[in-house]
C-alpha positions as CSV (number, residue, x, y, z in Angstrom):
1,X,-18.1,8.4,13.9
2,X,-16.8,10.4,16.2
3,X,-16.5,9.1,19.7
4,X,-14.9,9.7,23.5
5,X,-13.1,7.4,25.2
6,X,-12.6,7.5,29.0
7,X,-10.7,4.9,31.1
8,X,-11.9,3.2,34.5
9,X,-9.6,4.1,36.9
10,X,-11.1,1.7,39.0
11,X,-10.5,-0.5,36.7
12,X,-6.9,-1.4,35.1
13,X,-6.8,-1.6,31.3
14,X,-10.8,-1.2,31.3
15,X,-12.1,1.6,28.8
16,X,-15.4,3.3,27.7
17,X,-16.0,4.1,24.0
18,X,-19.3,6.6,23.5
19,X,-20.5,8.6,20.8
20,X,-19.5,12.5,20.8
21,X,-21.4,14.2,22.1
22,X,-22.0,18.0,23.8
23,X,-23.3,16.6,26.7
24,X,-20.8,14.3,28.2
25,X,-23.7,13.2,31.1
26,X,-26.2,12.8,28.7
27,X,-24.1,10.3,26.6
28,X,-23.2,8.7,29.6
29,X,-27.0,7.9,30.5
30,X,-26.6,5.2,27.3
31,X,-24.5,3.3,30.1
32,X,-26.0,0.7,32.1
33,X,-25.9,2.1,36.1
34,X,-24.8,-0.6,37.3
35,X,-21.8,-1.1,35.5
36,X,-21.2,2.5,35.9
37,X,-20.9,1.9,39.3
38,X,-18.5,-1.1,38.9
39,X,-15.7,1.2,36.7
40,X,-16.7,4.5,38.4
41,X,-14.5,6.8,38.4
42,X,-14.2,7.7,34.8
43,X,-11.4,9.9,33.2
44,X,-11.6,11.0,29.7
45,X,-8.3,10.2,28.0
46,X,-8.8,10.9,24.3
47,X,-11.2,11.7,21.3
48,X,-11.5,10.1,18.0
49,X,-12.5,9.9,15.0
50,X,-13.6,5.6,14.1
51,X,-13.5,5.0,10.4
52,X,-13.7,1.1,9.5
53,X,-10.5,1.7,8.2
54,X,-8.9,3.1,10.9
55,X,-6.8,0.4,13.1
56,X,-7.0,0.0,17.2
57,X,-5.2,-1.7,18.9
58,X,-6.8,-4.2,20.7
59,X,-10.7,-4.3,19.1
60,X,-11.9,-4.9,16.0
61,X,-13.1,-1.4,14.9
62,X,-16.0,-2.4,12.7
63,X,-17.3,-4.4,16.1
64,X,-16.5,-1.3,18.4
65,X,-18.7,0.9,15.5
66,X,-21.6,-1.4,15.2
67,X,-21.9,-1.2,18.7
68,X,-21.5,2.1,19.3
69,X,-24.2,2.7,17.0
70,X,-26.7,-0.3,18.6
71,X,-26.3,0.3,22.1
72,X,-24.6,3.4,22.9
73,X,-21.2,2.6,24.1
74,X,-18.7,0.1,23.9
75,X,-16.6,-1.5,27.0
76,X,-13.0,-2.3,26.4
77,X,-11.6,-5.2,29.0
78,X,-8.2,-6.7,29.5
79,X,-8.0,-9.8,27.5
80,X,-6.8,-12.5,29.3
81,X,-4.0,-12.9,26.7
82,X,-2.2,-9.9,27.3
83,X,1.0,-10.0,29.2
84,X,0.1,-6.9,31.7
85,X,-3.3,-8.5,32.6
86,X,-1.3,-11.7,33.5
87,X,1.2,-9.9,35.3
């Protein structure tokens, strides 16, 4: 699947997977408002292609894909584990 990421800049470390697609807006509508409006604004940082086999590095890709295809998106947060969301 191919798929857009965008990172909150409101947000540090918090990231917005969504299906490809020609109309950025209209994936976007997929997105809750609300929480649109808590990681608002939104900078699109790279594009990929999500494989089971590829690797990310901090999700589990087959989890990001299966929601991705249920919902629509997928919200990548700091875990509470890693050093730079501690520091």
């Amino acid at each position: 699947m191919k798929c857009t990421i965008y990172r909150s800049n409101k947000k540090d470390m918090t990231y917005l997977y969504l299906p490809q697609h020609e109309d950025a807006e209209q994936a976007m509508s997929q997105v809750p408002e609300a929480l649109l409006k808590l990681i608002r604004p939104l900078e699109q940082v790279m594009e990929l292609e999500l494989t089971p086999e590829r690797k990310l590095a901090q999700e589990d890709t087959a989890m990001v894909l299966q929601q991705l295809k249920d919902q629509g998106w997928f919200l990548q947060m700091p875990k509470e584990d890693n050093p730079a969301y501690n520091a």
